[in-house]
VODO-973167 format. One record per atom (N, C-alpha, C): x, y, z. Coordinates in steps of 0.001 Angstrom, whole numbers, padded with zeros to 6 digits, always signed. Atoms other than C-alpha are relative to their C-alpha. Layout:
<nodes>
XYZ...
</nodes>
This chain:
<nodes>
+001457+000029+000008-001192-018465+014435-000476-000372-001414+000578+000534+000631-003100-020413+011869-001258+001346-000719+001083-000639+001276-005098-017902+009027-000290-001064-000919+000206+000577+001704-005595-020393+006143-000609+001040-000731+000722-000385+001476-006119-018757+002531-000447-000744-001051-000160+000888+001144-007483-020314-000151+000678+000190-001277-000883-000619+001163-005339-018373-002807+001187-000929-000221-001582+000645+000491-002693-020991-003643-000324-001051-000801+000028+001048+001673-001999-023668-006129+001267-001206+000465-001348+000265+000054+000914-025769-006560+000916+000331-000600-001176-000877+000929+004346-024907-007453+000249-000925-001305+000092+000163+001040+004813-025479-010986+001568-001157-000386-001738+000781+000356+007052-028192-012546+000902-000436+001265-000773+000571-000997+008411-029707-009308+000745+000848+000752-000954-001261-000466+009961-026161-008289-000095-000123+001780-000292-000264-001574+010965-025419-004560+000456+001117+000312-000588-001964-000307+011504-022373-002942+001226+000022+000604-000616-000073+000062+014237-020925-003401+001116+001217+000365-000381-001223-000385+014019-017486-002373-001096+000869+000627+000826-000566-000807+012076-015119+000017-000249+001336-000948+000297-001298+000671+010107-011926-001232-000563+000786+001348+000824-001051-001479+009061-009450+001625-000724+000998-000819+001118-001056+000893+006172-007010+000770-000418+000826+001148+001004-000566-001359+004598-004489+002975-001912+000172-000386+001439+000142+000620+000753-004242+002839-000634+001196-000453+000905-001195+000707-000297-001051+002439-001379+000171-000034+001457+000038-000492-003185-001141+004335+000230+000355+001578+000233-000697-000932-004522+000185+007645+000324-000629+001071-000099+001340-001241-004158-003146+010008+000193-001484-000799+000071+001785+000198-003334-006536+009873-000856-001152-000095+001081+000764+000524-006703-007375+010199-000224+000174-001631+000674-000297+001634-007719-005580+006862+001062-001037-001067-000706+001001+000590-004525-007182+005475-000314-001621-000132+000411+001422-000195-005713-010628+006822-001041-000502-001097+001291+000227+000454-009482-010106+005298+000629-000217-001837+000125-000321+001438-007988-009008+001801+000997-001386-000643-000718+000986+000195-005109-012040+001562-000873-001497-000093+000864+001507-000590-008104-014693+002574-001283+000165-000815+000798-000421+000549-010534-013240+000215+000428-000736-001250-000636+000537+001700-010767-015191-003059-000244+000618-001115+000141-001315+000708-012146-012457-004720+001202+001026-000285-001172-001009+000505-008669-011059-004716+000953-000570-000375-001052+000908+000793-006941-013591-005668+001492+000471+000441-001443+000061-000782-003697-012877-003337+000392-000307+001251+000065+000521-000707-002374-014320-000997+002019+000198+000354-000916-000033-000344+000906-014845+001063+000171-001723+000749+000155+001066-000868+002466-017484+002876+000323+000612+001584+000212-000720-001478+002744-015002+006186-000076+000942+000033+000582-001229-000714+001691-012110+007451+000597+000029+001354-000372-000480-000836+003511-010312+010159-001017+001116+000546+000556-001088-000806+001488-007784+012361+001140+001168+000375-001176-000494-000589+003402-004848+013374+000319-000256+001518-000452-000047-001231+003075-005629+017035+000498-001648+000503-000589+001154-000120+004694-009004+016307-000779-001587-000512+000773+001200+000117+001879-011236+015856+000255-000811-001405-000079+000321+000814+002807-013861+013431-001233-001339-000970+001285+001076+000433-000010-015742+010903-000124-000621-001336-000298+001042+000881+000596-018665+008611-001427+000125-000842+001295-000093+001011-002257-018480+005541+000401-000789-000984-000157+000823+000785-000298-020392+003180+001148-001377+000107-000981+000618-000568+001879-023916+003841+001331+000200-000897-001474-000292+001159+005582-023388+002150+000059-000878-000855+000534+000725+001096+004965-025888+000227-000934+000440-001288+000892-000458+001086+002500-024334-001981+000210+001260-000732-000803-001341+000827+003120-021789-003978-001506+001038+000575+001283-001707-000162+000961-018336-002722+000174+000940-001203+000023-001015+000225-000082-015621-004920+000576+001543+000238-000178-001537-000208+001906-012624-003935+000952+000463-000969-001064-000787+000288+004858-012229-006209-000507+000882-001494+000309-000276+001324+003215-011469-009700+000697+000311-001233-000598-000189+001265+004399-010387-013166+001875+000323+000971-001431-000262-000874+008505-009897-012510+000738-001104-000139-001150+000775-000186+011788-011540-012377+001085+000579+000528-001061-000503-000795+014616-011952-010193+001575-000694-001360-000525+000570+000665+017625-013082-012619-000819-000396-001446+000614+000609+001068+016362-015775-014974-001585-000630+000608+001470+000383-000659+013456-016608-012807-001432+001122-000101+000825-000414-000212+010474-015797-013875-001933-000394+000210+000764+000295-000865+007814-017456-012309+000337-000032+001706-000125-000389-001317+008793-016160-009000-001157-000652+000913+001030+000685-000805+005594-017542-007089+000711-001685+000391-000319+001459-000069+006850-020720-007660+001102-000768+000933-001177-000247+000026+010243-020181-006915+000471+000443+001923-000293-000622-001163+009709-018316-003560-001118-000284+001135+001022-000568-000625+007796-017496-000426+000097+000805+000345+000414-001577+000098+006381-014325+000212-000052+000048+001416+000328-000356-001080+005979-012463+003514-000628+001160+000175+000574-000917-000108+003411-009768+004239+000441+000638+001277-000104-000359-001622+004676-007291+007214-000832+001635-000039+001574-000814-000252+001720-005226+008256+000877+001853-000014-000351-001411-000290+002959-001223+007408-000583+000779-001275+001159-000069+000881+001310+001053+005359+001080+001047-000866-000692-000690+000776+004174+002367+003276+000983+001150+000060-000273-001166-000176+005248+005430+004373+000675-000129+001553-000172+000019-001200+006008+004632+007988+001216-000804+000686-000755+000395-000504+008806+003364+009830-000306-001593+000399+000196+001274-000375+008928-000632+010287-000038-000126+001585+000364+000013-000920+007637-001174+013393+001164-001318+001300-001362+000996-000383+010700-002907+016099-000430-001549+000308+000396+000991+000267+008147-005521+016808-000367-001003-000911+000078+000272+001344+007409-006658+013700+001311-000943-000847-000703+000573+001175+010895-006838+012332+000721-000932+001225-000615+001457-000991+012280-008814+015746-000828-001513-000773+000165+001402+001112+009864-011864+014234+000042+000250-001003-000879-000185+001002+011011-011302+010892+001016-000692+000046-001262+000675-000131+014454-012192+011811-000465-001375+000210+000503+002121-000483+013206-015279+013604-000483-000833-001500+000801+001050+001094+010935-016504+010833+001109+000180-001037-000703+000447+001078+013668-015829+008210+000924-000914+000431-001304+000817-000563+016083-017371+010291-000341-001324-000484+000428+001744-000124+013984-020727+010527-000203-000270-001314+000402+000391+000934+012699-020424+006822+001427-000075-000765-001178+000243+001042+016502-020021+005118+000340-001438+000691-000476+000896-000182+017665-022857+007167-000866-001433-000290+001556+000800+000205+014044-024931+006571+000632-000345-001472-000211+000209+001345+014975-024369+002220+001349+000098+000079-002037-000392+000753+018968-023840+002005-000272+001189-000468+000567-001134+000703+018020-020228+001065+000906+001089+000286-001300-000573-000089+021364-018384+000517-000642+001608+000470-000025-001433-000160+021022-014342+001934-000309+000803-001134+000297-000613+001241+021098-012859-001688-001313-000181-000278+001639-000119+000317+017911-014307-002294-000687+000090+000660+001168-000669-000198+016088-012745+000024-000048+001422-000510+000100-001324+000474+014608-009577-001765-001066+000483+000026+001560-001133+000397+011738-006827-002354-000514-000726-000334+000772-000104+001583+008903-006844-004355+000200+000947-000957+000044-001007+001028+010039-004189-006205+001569-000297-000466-001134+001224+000723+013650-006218-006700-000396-000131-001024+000795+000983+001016+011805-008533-008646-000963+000807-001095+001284-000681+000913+008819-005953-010210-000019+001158-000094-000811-000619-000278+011155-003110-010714-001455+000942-001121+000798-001296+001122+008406+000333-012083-001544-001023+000771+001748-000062-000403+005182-001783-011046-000362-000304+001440+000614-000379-001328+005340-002201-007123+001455+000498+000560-000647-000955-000241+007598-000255-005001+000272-000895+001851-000268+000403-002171+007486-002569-001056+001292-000872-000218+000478-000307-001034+008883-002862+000840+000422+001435+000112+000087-001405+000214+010119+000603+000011+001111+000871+001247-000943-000221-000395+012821+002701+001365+000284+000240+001515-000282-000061-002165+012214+002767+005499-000318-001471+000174-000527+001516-000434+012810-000914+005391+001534-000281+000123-001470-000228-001124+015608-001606+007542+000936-001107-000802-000430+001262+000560+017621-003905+004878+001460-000052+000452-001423-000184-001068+021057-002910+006892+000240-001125+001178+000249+000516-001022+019654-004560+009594-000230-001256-000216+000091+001217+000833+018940-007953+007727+001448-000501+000025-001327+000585+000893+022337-008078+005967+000863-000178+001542-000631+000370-001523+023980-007567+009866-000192-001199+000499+000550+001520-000572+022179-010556+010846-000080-001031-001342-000195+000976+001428+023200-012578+007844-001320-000813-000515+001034+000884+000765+019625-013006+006500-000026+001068-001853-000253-000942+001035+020486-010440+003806+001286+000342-000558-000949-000219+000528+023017-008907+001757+000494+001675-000052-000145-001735+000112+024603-005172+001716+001387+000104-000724-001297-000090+000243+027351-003882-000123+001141+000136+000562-001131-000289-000657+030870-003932+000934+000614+001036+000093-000324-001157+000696+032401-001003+001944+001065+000322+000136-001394-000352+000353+035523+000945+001322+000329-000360-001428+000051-000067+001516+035138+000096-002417+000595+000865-000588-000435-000872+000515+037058+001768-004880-001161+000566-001360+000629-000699+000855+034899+004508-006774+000055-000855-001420-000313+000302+001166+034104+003594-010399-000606+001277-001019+000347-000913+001066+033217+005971-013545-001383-000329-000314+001985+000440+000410+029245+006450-013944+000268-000373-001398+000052+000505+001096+028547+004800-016762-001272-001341-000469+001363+001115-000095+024935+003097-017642+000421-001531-000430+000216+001472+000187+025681+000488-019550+000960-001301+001105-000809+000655-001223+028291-000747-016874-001251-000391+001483+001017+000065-001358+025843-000509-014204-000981-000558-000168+001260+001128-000007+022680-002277-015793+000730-001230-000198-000232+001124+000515+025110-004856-017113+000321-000635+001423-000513+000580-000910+026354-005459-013352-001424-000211+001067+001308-000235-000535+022527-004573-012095-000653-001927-000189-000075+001494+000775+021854-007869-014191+000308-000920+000262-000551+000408-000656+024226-009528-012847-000165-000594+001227+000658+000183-001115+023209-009424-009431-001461-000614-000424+001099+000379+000333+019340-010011-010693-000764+000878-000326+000792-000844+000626+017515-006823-011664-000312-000714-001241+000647-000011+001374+015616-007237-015072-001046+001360+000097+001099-000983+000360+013810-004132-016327-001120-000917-000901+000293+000492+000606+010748-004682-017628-000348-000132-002031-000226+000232+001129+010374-005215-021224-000942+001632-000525+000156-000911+000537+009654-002058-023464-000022+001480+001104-000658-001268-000480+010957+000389-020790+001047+000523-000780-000874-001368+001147+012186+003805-022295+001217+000050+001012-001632+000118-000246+014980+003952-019792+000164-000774+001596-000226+001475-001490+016144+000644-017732+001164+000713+001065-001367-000760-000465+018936+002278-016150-000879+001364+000361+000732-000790-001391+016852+004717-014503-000913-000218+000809+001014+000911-001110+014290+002334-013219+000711-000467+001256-000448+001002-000579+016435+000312-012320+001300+000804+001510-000234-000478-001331+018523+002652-010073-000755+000459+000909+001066-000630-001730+015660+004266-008273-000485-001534+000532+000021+001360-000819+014984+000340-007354+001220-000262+000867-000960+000253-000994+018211-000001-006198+000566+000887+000845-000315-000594-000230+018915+002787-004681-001231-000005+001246+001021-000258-000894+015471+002383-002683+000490-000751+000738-000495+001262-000722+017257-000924-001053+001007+000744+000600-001257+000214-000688+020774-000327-000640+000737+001774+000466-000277-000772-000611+021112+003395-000709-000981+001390+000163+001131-000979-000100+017980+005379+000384-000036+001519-000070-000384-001962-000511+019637+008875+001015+000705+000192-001570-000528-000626+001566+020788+009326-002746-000749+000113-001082+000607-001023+000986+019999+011732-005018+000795+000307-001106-000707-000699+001594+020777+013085-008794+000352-001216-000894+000177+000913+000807+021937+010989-011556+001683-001114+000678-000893+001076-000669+024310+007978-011305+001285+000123+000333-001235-000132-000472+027094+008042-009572+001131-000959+000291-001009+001591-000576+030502+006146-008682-000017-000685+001319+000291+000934-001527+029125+005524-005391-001233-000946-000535+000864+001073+000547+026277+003464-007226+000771-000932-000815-001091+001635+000241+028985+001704-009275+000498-001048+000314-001030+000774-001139+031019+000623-006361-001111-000829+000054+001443+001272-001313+027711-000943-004245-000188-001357-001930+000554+001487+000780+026527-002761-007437+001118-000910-000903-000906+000705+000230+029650-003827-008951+000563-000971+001046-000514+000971-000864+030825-005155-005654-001442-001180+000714+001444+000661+000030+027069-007113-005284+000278-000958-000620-000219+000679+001422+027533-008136-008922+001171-001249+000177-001384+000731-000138+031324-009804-008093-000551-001216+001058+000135+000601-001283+030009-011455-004577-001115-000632-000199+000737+000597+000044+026688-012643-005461-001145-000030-001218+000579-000014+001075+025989-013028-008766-000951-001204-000212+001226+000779-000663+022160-014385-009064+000005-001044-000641+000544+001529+000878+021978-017791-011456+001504-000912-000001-001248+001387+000327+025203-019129-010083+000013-001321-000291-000018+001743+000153+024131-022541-010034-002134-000156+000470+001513+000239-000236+019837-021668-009761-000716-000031-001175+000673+000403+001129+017780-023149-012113-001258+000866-000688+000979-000976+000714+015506-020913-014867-000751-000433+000262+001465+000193-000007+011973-020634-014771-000624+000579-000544
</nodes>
């Protein structure tokens, strides 16, 4: 279904998307979501919007770069807007992803990785990418359920334990694509409650060798600027 927004631009420097960002809205309905994405007074925008009861609605063409990803970097990329397209799926934070909802999801990522060449790794959060200033799609997003259906990534398991140890773990955090942002007092604790909101929602206390394993074996398998160009 056809929304047009006027919130977009072009992508900068000849860029192409290269990677998906999912967001949830954090709002009451999909209408309100609709009104506030199409509003130029807010200056944000997406290139889709999911409803939870499936309904899917195009506002920006993939081609253009939308407004949703903001300040942030995934790797060395940091004009993310440019770089990606965004997807709004209508939930208001706190609530369980709705089964309609994430059935098109699959579909539309399906068609959009094969549409750009858009390897699994790079689809991610907004809080991936904008690790301390937004927090979606937030930890009752089903990213298990992604990586099963090879539009995502999950750690491997049966991993052998490793020794907590920060600087090991931001350096492999890194690796994969985290970046804290600049004059954080401690990256390595941002940066696990980000990852820990993704890959392992049910963990608690300080870092552990079960957080080693997952992001070391991430780090090894899909390390982010193998061959993707800075921004």
């Amino acid at each position: 279904m056809e929304r047009p927004s006027p919130n977009f631009g072009p992508r900068r420097g000849g860029a192409r998307p290269d990677m998906v960002v999912l967001h949830y809205t954090a709002m009451g309905s999909a209408e309100a979501a609709l009104e506030r994405l199409c509003d130029t007074q807010a200056e944000v925008s997406a290139h889709w919007l999911i409803a939870r009861d499936g309904r899917l609605f195009r506002l920006v063409p993939e081609e253009a770069r939308a407004w949703h990803a903001g300040a942030g970097a995934w790797g060395q990329v940091r004009d993310v807007n440019s770089r990606s397209i965004g997807i709004e799926i209508d939930n208001d934070g706190q609530s369980p992803f709705a089964a309609p909802a994430m059935a098109t999801l699959e579909a539309l990522l399906a068609e959009i990785m094969q549409r750009w060449a858009i390897r699994p790794e790079r689809v991610i959060g907004h809080a991936d990418m904008a690790p301390g200033r937004k927090p979606d799609p937030g930890p009752r997003f089903d990213w298990l359920r992604l990586a099963r259906a090879g539009l995502s990534v999950w750690p491997a398991p049966g991993r052998e334990p490793r020794a907590a140890d920060e600087g090991a773990f931001l350096a492999a955090a890194r690796a994969f694509g985290y970046r804290a942002p600049e004059g954080c007092d401690d990256p390595a604790g941002l940066i696990l409650r980000v990852f820990r909101a993704r890959f392992r929602p049910f963990a608690r206390g300080p870092l552990s060798p079960a957080d080693m394993a997952a992001i070391a074996d991430l780090a090894a398998r899909f390390p982010v600027d193998r061959d993707a160009p800075a921004s």
